[in-house]
C-alpha positions in Angstrom: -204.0 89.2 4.3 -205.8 86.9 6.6 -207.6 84.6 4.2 -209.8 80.8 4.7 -210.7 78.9 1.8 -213.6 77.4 0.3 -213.8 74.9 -2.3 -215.5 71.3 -3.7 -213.2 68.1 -4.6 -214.0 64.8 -5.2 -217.0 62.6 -6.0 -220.2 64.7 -5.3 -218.6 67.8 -4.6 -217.6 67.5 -1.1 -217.5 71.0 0.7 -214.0 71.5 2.1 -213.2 74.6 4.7 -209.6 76.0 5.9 -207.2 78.4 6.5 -205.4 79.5 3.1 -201.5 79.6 3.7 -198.3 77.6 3.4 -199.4 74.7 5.6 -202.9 75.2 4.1 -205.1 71.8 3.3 -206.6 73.2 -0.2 -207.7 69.9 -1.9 -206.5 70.0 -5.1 -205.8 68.3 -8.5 -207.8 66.2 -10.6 -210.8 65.6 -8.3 -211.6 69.3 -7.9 -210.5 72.7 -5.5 -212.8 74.5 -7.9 -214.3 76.6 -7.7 -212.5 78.4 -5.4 -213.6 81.1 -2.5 -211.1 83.3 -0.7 -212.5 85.1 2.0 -211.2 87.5 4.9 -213.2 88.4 8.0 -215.6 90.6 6.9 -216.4 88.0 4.5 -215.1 90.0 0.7 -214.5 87.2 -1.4 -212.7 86.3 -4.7 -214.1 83.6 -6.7 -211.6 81.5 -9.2 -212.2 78.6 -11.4 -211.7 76.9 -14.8 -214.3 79.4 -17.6 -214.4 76.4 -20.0 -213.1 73.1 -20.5 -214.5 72.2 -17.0 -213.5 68.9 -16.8 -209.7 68.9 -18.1 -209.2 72.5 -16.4 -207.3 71.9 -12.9 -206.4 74.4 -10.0 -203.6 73.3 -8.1 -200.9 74.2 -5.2 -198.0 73.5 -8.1 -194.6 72.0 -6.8 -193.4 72.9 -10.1 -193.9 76.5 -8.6 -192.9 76.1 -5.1 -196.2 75.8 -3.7 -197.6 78.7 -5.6 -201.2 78.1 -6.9 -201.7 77.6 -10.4 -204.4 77.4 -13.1 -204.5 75.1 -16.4 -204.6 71.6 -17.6 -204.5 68.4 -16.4 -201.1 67.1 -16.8 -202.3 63.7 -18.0 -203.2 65.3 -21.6 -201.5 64.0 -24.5 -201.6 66.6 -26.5 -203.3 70.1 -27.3 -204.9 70.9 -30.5 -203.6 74.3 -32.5 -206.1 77.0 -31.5 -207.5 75.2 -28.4 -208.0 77.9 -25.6 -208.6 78.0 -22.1 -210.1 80.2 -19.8 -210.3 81.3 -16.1 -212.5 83.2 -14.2 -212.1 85.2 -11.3 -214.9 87.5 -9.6 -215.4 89.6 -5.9 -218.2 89.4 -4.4 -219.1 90.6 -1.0 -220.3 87.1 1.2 -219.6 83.8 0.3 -222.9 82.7 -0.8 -223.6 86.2 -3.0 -220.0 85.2 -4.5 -221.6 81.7 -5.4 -224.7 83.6 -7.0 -222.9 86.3 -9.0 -220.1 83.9 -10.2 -222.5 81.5 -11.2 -224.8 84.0 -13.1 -221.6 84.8 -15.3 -221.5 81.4 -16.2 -225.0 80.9 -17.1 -225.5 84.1 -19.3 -221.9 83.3 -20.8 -223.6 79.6 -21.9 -226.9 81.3 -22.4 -228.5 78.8 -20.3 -232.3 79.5 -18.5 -232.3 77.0 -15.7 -235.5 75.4 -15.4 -238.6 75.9 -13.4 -240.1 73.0 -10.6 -242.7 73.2 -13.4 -240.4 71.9 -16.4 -239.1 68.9 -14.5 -242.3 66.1 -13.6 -239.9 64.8 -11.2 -239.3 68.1 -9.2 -242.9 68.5 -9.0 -244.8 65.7 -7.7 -243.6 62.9 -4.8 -241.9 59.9 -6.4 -240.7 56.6 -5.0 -236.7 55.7 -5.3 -235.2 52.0 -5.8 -231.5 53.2 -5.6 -228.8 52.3 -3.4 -229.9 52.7 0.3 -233.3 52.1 -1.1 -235.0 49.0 0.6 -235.4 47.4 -2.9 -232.1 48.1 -4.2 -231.0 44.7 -5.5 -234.0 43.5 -3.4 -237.5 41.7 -3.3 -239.9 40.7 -1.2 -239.1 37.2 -0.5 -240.4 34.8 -3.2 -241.0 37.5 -5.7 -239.5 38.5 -8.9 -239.1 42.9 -9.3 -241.8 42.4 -11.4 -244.0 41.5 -8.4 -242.6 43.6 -6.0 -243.1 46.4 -7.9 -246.3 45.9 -8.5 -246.8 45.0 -4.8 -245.5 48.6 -4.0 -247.9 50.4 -5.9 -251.0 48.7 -4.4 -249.7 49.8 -0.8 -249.1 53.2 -1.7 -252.6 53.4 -3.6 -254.6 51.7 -1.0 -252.7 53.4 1.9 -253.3 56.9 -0.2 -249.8 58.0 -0.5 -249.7 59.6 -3.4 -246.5 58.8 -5.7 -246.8 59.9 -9.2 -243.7 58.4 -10.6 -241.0 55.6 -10.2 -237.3 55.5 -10.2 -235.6 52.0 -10.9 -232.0 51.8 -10.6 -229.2 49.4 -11.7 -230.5 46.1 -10.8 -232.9 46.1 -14.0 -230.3 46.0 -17.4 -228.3 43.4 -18.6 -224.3 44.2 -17.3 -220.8 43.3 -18.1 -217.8 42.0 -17.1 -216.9 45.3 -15.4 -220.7 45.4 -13.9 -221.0 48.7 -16.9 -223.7 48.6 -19.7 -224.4 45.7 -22.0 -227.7 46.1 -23.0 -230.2 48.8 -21.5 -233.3 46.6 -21.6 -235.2 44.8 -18.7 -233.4 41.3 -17.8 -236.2 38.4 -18.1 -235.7 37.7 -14.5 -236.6 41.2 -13.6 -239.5 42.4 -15.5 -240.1 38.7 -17.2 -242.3 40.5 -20.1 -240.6 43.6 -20.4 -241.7 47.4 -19.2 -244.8 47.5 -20.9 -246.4 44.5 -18.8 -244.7 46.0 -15.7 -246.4 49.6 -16.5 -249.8 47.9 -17.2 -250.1 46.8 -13.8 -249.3 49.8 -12.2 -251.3 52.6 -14.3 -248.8 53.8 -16.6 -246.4 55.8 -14.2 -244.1 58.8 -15.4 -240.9 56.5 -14.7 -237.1 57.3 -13.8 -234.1 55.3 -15.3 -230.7 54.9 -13.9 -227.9 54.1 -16.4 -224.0 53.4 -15.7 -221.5 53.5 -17.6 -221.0 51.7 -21.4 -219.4 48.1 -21.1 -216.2 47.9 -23.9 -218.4 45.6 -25.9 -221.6 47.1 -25.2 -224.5 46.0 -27.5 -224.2 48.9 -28.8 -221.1 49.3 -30.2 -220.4 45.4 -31.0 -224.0 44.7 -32.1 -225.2 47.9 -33.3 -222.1 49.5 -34.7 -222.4 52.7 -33.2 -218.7 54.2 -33.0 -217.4 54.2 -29.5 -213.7 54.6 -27.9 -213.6 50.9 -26.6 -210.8 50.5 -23.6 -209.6 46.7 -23.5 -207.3 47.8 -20.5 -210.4 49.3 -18.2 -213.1 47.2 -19.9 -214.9 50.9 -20.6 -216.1 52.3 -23.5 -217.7 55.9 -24.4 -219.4 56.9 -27.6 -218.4 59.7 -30.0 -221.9 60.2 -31.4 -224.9 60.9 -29.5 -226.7 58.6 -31.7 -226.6 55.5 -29.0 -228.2 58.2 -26.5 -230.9 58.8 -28.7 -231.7 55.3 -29.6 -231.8 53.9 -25.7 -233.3 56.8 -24.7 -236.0 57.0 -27.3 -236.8 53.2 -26.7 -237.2 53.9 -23.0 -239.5 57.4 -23.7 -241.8 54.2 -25.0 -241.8 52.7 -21.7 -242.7 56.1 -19.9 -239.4 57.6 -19.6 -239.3 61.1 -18.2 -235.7 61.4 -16.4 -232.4 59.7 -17.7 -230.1 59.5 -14.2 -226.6 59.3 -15.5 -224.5 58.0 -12.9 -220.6 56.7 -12.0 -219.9 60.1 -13.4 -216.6 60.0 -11.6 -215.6 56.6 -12.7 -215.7 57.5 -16.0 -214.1 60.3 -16.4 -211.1 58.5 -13.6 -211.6 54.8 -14.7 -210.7 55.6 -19.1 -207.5 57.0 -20.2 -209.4 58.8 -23.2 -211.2 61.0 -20.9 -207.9 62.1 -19.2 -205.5 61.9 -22.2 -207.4 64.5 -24.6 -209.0 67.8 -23.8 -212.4 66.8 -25.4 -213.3 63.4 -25.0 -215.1 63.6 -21.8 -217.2 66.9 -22.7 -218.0 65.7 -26.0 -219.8 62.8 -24.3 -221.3 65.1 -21.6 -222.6 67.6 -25.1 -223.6 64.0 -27.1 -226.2 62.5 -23.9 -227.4 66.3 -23.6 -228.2 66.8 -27.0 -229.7 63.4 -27.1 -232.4 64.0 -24.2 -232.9 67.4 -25.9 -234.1 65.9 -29.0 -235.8 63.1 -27.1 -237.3 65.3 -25.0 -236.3 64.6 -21.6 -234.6 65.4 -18.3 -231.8 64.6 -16.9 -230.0 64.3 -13.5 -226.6 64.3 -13.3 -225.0 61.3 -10.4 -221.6 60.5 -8.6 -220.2 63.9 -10.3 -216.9 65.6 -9.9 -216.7 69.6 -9.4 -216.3 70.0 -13.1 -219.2 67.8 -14.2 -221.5 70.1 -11.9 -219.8 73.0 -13.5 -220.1 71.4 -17.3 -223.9 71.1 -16.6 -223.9 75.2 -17.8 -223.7 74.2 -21.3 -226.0 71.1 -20.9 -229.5 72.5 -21.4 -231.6 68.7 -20.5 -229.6 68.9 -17.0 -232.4 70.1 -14.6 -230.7 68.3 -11.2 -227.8 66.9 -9.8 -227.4 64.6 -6.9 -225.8 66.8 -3.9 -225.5 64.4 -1.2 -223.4 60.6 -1.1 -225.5 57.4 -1.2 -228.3 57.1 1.1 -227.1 54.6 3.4 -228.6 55.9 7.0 -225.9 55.5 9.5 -224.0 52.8 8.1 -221.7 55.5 5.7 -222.4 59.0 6.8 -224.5 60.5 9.5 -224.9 63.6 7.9 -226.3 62.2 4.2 -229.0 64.6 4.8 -226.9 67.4 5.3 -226.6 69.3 1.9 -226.5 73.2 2.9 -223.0 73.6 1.3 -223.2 71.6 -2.2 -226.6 73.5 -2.6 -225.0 76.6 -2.8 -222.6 75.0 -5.9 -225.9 73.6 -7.7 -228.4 76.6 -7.0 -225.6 79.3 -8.8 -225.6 77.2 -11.6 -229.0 76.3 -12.0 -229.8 73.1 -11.4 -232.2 71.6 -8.6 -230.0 69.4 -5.6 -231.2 65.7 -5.2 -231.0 64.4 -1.3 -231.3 61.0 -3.2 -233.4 58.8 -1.6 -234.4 58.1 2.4 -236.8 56.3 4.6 -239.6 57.8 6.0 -240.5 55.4 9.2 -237.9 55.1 12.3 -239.2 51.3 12.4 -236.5 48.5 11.9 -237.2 47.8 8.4 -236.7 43.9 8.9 -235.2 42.3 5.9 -233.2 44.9 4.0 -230.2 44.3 2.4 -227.2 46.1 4.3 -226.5 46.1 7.7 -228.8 48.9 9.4 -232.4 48.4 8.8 -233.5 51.0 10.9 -233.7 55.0 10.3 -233.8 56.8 13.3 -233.9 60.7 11.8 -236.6 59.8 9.4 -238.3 63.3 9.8 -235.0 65.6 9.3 -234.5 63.4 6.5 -237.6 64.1 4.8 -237.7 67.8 5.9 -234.4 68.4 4.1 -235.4 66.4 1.2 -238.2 68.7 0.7 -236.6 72.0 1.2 -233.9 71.1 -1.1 -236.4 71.8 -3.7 -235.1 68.7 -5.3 -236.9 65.2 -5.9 -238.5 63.6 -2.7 -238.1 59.9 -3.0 -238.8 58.3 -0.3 -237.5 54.3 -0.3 -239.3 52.1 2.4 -240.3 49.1 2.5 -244.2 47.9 1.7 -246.1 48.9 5.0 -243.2 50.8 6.6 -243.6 54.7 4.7 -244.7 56.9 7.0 -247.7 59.0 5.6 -247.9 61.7 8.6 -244.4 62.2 7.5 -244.0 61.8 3.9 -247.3 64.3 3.4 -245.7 67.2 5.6 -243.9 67.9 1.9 -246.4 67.8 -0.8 -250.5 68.2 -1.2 -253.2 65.1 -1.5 -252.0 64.5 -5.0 -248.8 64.7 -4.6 -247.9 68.1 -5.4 -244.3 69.1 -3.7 -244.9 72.1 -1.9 -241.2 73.9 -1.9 -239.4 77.0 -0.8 -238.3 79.2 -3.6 -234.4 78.1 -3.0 -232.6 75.2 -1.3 -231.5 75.2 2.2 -228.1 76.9 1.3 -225.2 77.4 4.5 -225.7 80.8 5.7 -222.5 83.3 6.0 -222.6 82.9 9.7 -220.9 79.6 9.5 -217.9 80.9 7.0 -217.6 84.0 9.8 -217.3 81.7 12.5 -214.6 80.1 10.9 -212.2 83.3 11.7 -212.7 83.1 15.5 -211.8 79.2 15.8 -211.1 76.2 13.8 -212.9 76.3 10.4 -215.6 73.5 10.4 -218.6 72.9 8.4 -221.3 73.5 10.6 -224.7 72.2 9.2 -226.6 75.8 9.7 -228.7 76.9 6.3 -231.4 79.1 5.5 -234.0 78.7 2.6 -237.7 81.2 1.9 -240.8 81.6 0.5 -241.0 85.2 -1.1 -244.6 86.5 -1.7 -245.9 89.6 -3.5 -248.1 91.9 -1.5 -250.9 94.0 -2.7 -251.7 97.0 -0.6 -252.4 100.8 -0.6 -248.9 101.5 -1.3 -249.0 99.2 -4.1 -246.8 96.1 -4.4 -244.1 94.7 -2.5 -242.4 91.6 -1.6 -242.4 89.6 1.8 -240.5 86.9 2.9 -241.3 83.4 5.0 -237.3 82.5 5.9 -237.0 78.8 7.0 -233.4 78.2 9.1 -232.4 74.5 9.9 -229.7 74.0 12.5 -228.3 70.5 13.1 -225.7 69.2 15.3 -224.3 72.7 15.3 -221.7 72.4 18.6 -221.7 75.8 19.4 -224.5 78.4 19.3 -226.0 80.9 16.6 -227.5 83.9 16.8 -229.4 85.2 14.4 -230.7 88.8 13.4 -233.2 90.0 10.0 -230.0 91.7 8.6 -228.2 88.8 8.1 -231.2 87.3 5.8 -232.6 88.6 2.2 -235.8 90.3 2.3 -236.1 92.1 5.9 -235.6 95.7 6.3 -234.4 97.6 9.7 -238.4 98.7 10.3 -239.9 95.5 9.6 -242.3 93.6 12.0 -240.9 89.5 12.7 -241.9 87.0 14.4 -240.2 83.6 14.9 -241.4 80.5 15.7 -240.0 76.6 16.6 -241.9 74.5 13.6 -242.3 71.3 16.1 -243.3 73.4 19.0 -247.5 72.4 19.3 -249.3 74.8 19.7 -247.5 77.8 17.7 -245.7 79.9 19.9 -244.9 82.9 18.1 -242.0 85.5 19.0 -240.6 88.9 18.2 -237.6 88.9 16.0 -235.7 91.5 15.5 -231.8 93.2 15.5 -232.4 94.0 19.0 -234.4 90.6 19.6 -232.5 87.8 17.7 -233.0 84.5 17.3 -230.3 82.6 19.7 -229.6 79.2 18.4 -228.2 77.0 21.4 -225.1 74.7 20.6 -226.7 71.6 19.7 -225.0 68.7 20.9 -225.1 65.2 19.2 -227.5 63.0 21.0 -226.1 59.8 20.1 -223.6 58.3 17.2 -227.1 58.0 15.2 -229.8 60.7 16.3 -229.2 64.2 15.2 -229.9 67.2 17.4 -231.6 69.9 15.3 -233.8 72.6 15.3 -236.5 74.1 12.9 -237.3 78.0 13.0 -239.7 79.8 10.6 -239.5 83.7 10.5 -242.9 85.4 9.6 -243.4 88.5 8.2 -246.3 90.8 9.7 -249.0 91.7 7.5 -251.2 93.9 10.0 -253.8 93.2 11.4 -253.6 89.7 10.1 -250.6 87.8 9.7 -250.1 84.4 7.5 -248.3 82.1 9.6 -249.3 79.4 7.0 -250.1 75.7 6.6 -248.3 74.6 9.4 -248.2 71.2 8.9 -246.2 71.6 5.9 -242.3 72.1 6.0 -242.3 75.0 3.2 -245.7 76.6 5.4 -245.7 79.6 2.8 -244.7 77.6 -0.3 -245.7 79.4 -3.6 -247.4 76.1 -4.8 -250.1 76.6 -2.2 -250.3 80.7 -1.5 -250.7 83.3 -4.4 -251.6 86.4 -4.3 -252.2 88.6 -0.9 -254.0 91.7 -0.8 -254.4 94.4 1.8 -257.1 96.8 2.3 -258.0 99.2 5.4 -261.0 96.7 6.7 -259.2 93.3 5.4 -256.6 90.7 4.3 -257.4 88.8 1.7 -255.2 85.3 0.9 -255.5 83.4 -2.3 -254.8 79.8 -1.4 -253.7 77.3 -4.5 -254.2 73.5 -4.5 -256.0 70.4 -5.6 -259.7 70.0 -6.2 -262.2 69.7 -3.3 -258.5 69.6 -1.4 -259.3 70.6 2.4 -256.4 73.1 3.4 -255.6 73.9 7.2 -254.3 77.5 8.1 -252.9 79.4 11.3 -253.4 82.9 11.1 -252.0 85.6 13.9 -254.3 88.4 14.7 -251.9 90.7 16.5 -254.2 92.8 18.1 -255.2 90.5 20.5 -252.0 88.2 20.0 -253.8 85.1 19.4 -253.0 81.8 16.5 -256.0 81.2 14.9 -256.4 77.8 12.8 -258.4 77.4 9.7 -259.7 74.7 7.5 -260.4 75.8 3.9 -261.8 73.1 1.3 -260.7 74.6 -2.2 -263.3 74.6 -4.7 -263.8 72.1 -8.2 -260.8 74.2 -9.8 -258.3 74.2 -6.8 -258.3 77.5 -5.4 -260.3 79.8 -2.3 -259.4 83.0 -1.1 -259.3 82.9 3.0 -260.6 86.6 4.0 -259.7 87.9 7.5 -261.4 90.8 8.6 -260.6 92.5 11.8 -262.5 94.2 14.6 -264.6 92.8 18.1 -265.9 90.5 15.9 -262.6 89.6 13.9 -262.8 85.9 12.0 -261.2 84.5 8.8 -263.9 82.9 6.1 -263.2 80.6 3.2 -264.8 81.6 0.0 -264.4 79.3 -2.9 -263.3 80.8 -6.3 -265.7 78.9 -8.6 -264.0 81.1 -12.0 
């Protein structure tokens, strides 16, 4: 049959797209080509990867067997114990991304793992600031200044500018490091914070705070100092533990210091870098099973950085995993143009149920004078932070004091710093895998997210969908009709609208009106050429277009329940207290957007009733209860 592939390899799960054949250019081996998706034209496709030992397991095109692809083991393992098993997996599925949903939810009930809410995670909920790589202070202070200062410097700015962060993430640049720049010692180096966390966190309110770790140095503190029993490599200068008891006693120091999330990075490097992890079939999960078991006795999150395929895939049996970086480092232009672009590793993370990190970003298209690589200037700050936001990830935003740009930065969360989300991440739709049949396969950057909300009316309940498409340096056009989206029967009412189009100019949407996406041609080497569309659903009478100047305009952190009656629509509108609230209604009868502004009462919540008629208006009542 006439078959492309679909598959992840290498360091953060780059997406990779081809034909499937003898001269086919499947990525395989160590790094990844799991799992895989075989697809024809009308988009049936098979699903295969490793069932367990995820990070030992290998798919390969096999020399051994003239080119024939073949499952198993690493070839680097020294030996197998008596009774070890392992286990492959194949579904069918029909589309690419219900293959990734249905293979994935094996997975998960087979591990008996319940991903996580937005609510379970601090982090996913509420706007944070990020000091990793790309970050402006990433191994960088304001001039004169210790981290110490400069820390503290960045939390007056956001406070007195109002932005509201409600946590902190510090990278690298804080703990003492070794010879192979791995863990020594994870405290705060007396250069950094010169009295420690505690002195830091007293200046700046006590912030929830996020804490990057590396790798463990081969004479890590904690093995030569502490005695804790680790494999120690004098050949790669790395060590890894065989209890989780060091895990445990870093992390529960840090939990003193306000500790929330425990960022486990250079994934790749240690799994690549140590012979132990390649030589033996449970080293490397063992340490994955000892740092989850750790944070769940702690009691934290955490996010999963620099992984291969198989880490992403191990996180199924690691219950503290609630997110997983899905994009390279943040670098703007200087790396990868398209470091925002995260439709396809989205897909991998959401069927295994874990929450996709953009990383961090800048929010300002200024020249950020100063910083410490060689482009100080972002100049796709707003697609940035609108896929950051609909990734349903962290928001971190990184620039430098004076430079964040609050018009921005508040299109994706509330006055407090609520994220206001879409129910799933942008994920690529099955357009871009059909197109891939009629030309060269490429990786077009077209994905589709929604809000889903539960309608109460005569007819009793039912479920309505808000669908938000981003198209971004596509090449060639799109079009787009309801079928091709969850949610939308053949009979249903849509409209369609361009989010930065002022004022809102809604349009009918439909099989027999679809939405044409026009090629869209790379302005420059740096801008990106994208597009924004929302899809509406029509309520009557009155339709919720939303709070349009938020990305998610019908996220479920702001709108709860609807209700329907013959004389009106009733909205229940969620929030902060005394929070002010702006809303675009359409009243279809006489085709008209309609803005209002609703100030939520003392307990953060107002129902907006729209009645209709000659008179026809929206009110804001205040739910006092």
């Amino acid at each position: 049959p006439n078959l492309n592939y679909y598959t992840y390899h290498d360091t953060f799960a780059d997406p990779s797209l081809g034909r499937w054949g003898p001269s086919t250019g499947y990525p395989h081996g160590v790094q990844g080509g799991f799992p895989l998706f075989l697809f024809d034209s009308n988009l049936l496709t098979a699903v295969i990867s490793p069932f367990d030992n995820f990070l030992v397991g290998i798919q390969t095109l096999s020399s051994q067997f003239n080119g024939q692809f073949a499952c198993g083991l690493q070839g680097k393992i020294a030996t197998i114990p008596q009774g070890f098993t392992h286990s492959t997996i194949l579904s069918v599925s029909e589309g690419v991304n219900a293959a990734h949903t249905n293979w994935g939810s094996i997975l998960l009930k087979y591990y008996n793992k319940t991903p996580k809410s937005v609510n379970d995670d601090f982090t996913l909920q509420y706007l944070g600031y990020w000091t990793d790589n790309g970050a402006y202070y990433y191994y960088n202070t304001e001039t004169g200044k210790n981290y110490e200062e400069t820390m503290v410097d960045v939390y007056h700015y956001l406070t007195s500018n109002e932005i509201p962060v409600r946590y902190y993430q510090y990278d690298s640049w804080w703990y003492y490091k070794g010879k192979t720049d791995g863990l020594l010692l994870w405290e705060p180096m007396t250069s950094i914070f010169p009295d420690g966390f505690q002195s830091l966190q007293s200046k700046m309110g006590f912030p929830p705070i996020a804490l990057h770790n590396r790798w463990f140095e081969n004479d890590t503190y904690y093995y030569t100092k502490m005695g804790y029993p680790f494999i120690s490599e004098e050949k790669t200068g790395y060590a890894i533990p065989l209890t989780q008891d060091p895990y445990v006693y870093l992390m529960s120091k840090a939990k003193e210091w306000g500790l929330i999330l425990y960022e486990q990075d250079w994934l790749v490097d240690i799994f690549l870098h140590m012979e132990a992890t390649q030589n033996n079939v449970s080293i490397a999960s063992n340490m994955m099973t000892f740092l989850d078991n750790a944070a769940i006795q702690v009691g934290l999150n955490v996010q999963l950085c620099m992984p291969l395929p198989g880490h992403i895939l191990q996180s199924v049996k690691m219950h503290s995993v609630t997110q997983i970086r899905a994009s390279g480092d943040y670098q703007r232009q200087i790396y990868d143009k398209n470091n925002w672009a995260l439709g396809y590793t989205s897909m991998l993370h959401h069927a295994l149920g874990v929450f996709p990190f953009k990383d961090c970003f800048w929010s300002s298209n200024e020249t950020q004078t100063g910083c410490n690589s060689q482009r100080c200037v972002e100049p796709n700050a707003v697609l940035e932070t609108l896929t950051a936001t609909m990734s349903t990830g962290p928001v971190g935003p990184a620039d430098k004091i004076g430079f964040l740009d609050k018009d921005n930065i508040m299109q994706s969360c509330t006055q407090t710093g609520v994220l206001l989300k879409p129910d799933i991440p942008l994920v690529t739709m099955d357009l871009v895998f059909q197109s891939s049949f009629s030309q060269t396969p490429r990786l077009y950057n077209l994905s589709d997210s929604y809000s889903q909300r539960i309608i109460k009316d005569a007819s009793g309940l039912r479920e309505v969908y808000w669908h938000y498409i981003l198209a971004a340096d596509t090449e060639i056009g799109f079009t787009i009709t309801p079928n091709q989206l969850l949610g939308y029967d053949s009979n249903e009412q849509l409209f369609v609208f361009d989010y930065f189009e002022r004022p809102t100019k809604l349009v009918d949407f439909s099989n027999t009106s679809p939405l044409h996406i026009p090629p869209l041609l790379p302005q420059s080497s740096d801008l990106v050429n994208f597009k924004y569309y929302i899809i509406v659903p029509s309520l009557g009478s009155y339709t919720l277009i939303g709070e349009r100047n938020k990305f998610a305009v019908a996220s479920y952190q702001r709108f709860g329940e609807i209700t329907i009656t013959t004389t009106q629509t009733s909205i229940e509108i969620i929030g902060d207290s005394m929070e002010t609230v702006l809303i675009e209604m359409y009243h279809q009868p006489s085709k008209t957007v309609e803005q209002y502004s609703c100030s939520l009462a003392a307990n953060g919540s107002a129902v907006l009733v729209c009645v209709d008629g000659v008179n026809h208006t929206c009110t804001c009542q205040r739910n006092q209860n």
